[in-house]
matplotlib code that plots the C-alpha trace (Angstrom):
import matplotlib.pyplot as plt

x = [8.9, 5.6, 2.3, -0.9, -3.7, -7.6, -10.5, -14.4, -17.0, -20.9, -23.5, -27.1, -27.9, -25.0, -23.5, -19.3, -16.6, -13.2, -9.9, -6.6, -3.5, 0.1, 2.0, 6.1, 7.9, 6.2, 4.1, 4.7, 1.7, 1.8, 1.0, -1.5, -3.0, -2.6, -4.6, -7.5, -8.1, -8.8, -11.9, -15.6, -17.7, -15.0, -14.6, -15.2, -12.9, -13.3, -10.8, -10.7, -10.1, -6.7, -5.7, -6.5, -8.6, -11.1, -12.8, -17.6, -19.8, -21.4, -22.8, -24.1, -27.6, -28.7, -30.9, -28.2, -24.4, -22.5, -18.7, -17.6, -15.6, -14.4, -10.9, -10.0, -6.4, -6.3, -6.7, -2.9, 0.0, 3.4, 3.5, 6.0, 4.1, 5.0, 3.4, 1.0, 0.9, 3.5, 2.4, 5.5, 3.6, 4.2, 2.7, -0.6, -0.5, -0.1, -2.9, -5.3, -5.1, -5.4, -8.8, -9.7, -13.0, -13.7, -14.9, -16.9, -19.3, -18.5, -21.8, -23.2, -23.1, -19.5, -17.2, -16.6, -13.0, -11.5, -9.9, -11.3, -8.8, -6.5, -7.4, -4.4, -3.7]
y = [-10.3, -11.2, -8.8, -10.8, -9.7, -10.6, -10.0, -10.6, -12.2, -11.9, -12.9, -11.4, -13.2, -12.1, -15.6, -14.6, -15.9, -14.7, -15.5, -14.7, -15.1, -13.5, -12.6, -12.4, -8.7, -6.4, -3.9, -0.4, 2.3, 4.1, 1.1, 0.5, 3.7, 2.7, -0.2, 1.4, 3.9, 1.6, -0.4, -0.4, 1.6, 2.5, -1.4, -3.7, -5.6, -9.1, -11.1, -13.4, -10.4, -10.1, -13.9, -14.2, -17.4, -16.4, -19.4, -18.0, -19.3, -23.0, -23.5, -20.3, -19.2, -16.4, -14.4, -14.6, -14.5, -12.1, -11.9, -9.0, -9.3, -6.6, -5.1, -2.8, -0.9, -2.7, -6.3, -5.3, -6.1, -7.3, -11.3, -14.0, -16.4, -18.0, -16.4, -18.5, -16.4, -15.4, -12.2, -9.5, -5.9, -4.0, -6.7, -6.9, -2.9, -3.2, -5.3, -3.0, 0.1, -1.8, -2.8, 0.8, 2.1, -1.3, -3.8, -5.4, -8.4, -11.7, -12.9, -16.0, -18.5, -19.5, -21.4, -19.7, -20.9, -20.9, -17.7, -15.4, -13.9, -11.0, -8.0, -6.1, -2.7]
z = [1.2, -1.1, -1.1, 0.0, -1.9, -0.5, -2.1, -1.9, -3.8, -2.3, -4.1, -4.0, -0.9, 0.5, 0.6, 1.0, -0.2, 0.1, -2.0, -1.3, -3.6, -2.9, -5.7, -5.5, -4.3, -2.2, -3.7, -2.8, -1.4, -4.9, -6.7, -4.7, -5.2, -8.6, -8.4, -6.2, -8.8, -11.7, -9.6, -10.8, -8.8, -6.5, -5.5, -7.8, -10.2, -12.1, -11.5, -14.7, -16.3, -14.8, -15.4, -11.7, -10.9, -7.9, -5.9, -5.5, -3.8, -5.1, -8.8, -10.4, -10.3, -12.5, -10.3, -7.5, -9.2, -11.2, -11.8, -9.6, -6.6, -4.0, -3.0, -0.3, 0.1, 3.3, 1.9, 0.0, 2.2, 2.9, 3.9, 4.4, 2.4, -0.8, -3.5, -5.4, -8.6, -10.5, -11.5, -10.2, -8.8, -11.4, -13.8, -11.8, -11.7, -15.3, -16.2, -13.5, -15.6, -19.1, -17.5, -16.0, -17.2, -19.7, -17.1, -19.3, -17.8, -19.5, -20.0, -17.6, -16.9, -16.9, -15.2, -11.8, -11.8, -15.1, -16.1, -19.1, -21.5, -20.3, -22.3, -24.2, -25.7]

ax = plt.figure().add_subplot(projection="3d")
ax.plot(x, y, z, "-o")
ax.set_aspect("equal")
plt.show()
């Protein structure tokens, strides 16, 4: 069993996008919580940030895009896909609360699908 893990981008038009990837193991409800705790505003995570590449809508414009995308507990689940990031649970969980509280905006524009650096201790 894998974890599934979907998430939103919407721009200010409200344009939507949504990603999925599914990393290998299934993640358990406390990591989870784990994750859901370290999100901006209650919601809001960058995914780059991570060393997660995440697919927004079209070419940037700068009075519509930013880098932020949403995640929900229930867009976390069990799935019998392959995964298509090898990033194991507790690794993900890992790199969530490194980021908690310093989710700082890389600034625009950038590429929308290359990854930023992971930020370390």
């Amino acid at each position: 069993m894998n974890t599934k893990i979907e998430f939103l981008y919407r721009d200010a038009s409200n344009w939507k996008t949504w990603n999925r990837i599914v990393i290998p193991g299934e993640m358990t409800r406390e990591q989870i919580g784990r994750i859901m705790a370290c999100r901006d505003g209650g919601e809001y995570f960058i995914p780059e940030r991570l060393g997660l590449e995440a697919e927004r809508w079209g070419t940037y414009e700068e009075a519509l895009d930013h880098i932020w995308c949403q995640l929900y507990e229930h867009d976390i689940g069990p799935t019998d896909r392959p995964w298509t990031d090898d990033i194991p649970p507790d690794e993900l969980v890992r790199r969530f609360e490194l980021m908690k509280g310093r989710w700082e905006e890389t600034p625009m524009p950038f590429d929308f699908c290359r990854p930023v650096p992971v930020i370390e201790d």
